[in-house]
N, C-alpha and C positions, 0 to 999 in steps of 0.2 A: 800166666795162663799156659797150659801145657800141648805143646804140639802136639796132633793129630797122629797117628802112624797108617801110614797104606795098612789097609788088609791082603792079606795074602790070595783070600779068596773074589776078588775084583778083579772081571772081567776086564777085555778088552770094549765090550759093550756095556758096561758098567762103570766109566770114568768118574773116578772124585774128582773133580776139576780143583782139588785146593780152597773148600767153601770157607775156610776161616778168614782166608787174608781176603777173600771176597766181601765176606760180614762185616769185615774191621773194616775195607777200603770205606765200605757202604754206611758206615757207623750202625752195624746191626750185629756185633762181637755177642756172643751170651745165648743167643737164640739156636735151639736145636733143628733146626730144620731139618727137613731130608735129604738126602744127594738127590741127583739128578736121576732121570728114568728111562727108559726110550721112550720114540714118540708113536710108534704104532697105535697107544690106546690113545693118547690124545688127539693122533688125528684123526681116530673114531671117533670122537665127541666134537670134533671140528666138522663132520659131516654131517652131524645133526643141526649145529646152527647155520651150517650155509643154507639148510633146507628152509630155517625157519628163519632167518633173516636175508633178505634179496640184496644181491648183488655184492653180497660179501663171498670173497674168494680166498680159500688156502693157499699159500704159497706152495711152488712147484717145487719140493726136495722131495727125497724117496726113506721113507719111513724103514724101511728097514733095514739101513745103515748109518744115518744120519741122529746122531743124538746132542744133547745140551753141548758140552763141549765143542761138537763139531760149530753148533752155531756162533758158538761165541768167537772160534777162530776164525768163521766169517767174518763177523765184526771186528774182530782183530785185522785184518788186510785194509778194510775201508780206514779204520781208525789209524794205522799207520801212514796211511798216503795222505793223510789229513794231516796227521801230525808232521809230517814232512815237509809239504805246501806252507803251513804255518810258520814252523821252525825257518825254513831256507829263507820266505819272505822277511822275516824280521828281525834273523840272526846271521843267514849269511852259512850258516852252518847245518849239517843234516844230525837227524835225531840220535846215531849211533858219535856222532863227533861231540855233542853236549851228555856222552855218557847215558844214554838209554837202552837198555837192551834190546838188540836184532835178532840173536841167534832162536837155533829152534829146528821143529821139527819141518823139514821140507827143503828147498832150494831157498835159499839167501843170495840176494842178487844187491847191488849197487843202489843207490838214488843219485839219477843221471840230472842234470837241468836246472833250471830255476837260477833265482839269484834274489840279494837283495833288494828288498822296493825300498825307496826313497821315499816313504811317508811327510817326514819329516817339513820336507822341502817347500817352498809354496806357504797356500794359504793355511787359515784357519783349521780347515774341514780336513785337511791331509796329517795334523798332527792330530787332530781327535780321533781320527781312525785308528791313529797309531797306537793309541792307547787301548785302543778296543781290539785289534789286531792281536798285541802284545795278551791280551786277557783270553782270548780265544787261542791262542798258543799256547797257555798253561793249562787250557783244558783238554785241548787235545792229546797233550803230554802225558796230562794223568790218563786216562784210557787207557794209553795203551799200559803204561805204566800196572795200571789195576788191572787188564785184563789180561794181562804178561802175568802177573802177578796169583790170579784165579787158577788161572790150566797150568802155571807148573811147569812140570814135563810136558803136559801135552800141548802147549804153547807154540804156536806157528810161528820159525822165520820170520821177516821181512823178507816179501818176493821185491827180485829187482822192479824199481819205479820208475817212468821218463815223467819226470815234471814239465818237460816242452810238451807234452802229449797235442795238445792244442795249439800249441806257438802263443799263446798268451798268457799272464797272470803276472805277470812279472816287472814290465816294461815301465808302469807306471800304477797309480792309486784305482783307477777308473778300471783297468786290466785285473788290479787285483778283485776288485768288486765283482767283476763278472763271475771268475772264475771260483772265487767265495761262494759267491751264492748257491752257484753249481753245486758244489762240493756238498751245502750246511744243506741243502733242500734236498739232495739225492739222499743224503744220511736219514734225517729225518726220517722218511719216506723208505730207507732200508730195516731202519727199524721197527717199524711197524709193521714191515712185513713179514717179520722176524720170530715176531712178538707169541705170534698164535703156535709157533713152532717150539716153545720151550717149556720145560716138563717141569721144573722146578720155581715155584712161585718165589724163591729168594733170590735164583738167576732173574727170574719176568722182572721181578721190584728195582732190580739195580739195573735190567735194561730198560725199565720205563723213567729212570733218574737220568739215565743216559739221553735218552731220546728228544726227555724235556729241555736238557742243557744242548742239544744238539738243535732244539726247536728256538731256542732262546739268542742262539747264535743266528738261525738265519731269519728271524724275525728284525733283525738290529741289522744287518745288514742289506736286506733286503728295502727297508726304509732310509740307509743311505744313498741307495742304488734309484729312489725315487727321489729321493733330494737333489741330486746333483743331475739324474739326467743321465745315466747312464745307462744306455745301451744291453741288453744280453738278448742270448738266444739260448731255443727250447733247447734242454738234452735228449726227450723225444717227446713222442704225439699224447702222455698226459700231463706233460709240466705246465705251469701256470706260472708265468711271467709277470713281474712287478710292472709299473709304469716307469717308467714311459714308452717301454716296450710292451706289456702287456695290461691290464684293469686291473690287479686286484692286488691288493699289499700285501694279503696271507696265501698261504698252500693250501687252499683247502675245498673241498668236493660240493655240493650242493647239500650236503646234510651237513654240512661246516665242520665236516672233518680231515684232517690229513690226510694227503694222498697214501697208498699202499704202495708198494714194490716188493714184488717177489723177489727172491735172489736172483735168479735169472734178467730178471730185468732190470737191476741194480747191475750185473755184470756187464750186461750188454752198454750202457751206459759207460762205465770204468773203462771197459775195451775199445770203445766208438766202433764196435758191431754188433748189431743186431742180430745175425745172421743164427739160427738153431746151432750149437754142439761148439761154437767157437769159444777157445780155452785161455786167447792170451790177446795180446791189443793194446794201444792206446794209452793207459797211465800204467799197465802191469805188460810188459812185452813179452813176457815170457811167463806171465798167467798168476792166477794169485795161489796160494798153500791152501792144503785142508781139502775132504772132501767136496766143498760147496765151491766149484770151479770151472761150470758153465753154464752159457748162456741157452736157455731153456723155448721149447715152442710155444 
């Protein structure tokens, strides 16, 4: 198969995000789709179904700088801090020391904290996590992996990460559970808010494969977190808690669908502030790359 060549005539607002190795990551090699587009017209066609469907809301970015690329290097920062979390809990190691690419466009910072969990140790229920752990580690590997791999050039850094953000996730099985869940339900929930912002139906298809394996992750842990009894708390005022902290075993709204998050309210979350305009916080201390980098009203 013959590599693609940039055109000369591609804008800055016109990014080919690298759709081949997108295709092939995606097993969709062969198909001609189109590049990507801005999204000013599609968030004209976004404003006609919010009218005609209640209480669906677009996500808060700004159409006239914001395009496909840009979102997928949102997705890129959450998929890194994920893969990081994963990686350090069950290797001991961060995702640039197992040989995964960090570099990029923006500020590249460290991954500070975490450590090894001792799955292993103990009962039954600790080494089968491990195993479920270790399989959720190799997906979040590939992400970023594939979405490193999409934008190329235009490929964002890793911003520096505190994995203590919390002071938990680390200490033990039950730690790690909380802060699993956290992580696989905010994501979920980031990409679906995501979703309605991307102009290219080859980018939507490989972000709704994404979404699904993201959905499939915190469905499986979220049902360990009711097995055992474990404790968590909201990341804010629409999360919905498993038992035995909370009713319900899935994420999902009274039309029994998954919750939404805008980007802004997935950052505020990442940052632990809610506060309008704040850029940096919490698991990203000095903020995440790309244009999509705060936390919105």
């Amino acid at each position: 198969m013959e590599n693609e060549k940039k055109s000369p005539e591609v804008t800055t607002q016109e990014k080919t995000i690298g759709r081949r190795s997108l295709l092939q990551g995606a097993g969709l090699a062969g198909f001609g789709f189109a590049s990507a587009t801005l999204l000013a017209g599609r968030l004209g066609m976004m404003d006609k179904l919010t009218a005609a469907i209640p209480g669906l809301k677009v996500p808060s970015v700004h159409a006239q700088s914001i395009d496909d690329a840009d979102i997928l290097n949102f997705a890129l920062n959450l998929e890194y801090l994920e893969a990081e979390f994963y990686t350090v809990a069950t290797t001991g190691k961060t995702i640039k020391e197992i040989g995964i690419g960090t570099d990029g466009v923006g500020n590249g910072g460290p991954t500070t904290g975490g450590s090894r969990v001792a799955f292993e140790a103990g009962s039954v229920f600790p080494r089968r996590l491990h195993d479920v752990a270790l399989e959720i580690t190799y997906d979040e590997q590939q992400h970023v992996r594939l979405l490193r791999s999409a934008l190329g050039t235009y490929a964002i850094a890793k911003p520096a990460i505190n994995l203590d953000a919390l002071g938990i996730g680390f200490a033990n099985f039950r730690q790690f559970l909380k802060l699993s869940r956290a992580f696989e339900d905010t994501g979920v929930s980031a990409y679906a808010g995501a979703a309605p912002l991307i102009s290219s139906k080859t980018y939507l298809g490989v972000a709704a494969q994404i979404l699904a394996v993201e959905a499939y992750h915190a469905g499986n842990i979220r049902l360990m977190i009711s097995e055992n009894d474990v404790e968590t708390t909201k990341t804010d005022s629409q999360d919905v808690l498993p038992p035995p902290s909370g009713n319900k075993y899935f994420t999902t709204d009274s039309n029994a669908l998954a919750l939404v998050r805008d980007p802004g309210q997935v950052l505020a979350i990442a940052y632990g502030n809610s506060t309008p305009g704040t850029t940096a916080g919490g698991f990203f201390p000095d903020g995440v790359n790309g244009l999509i980098n705060t936390v919105s009203s």
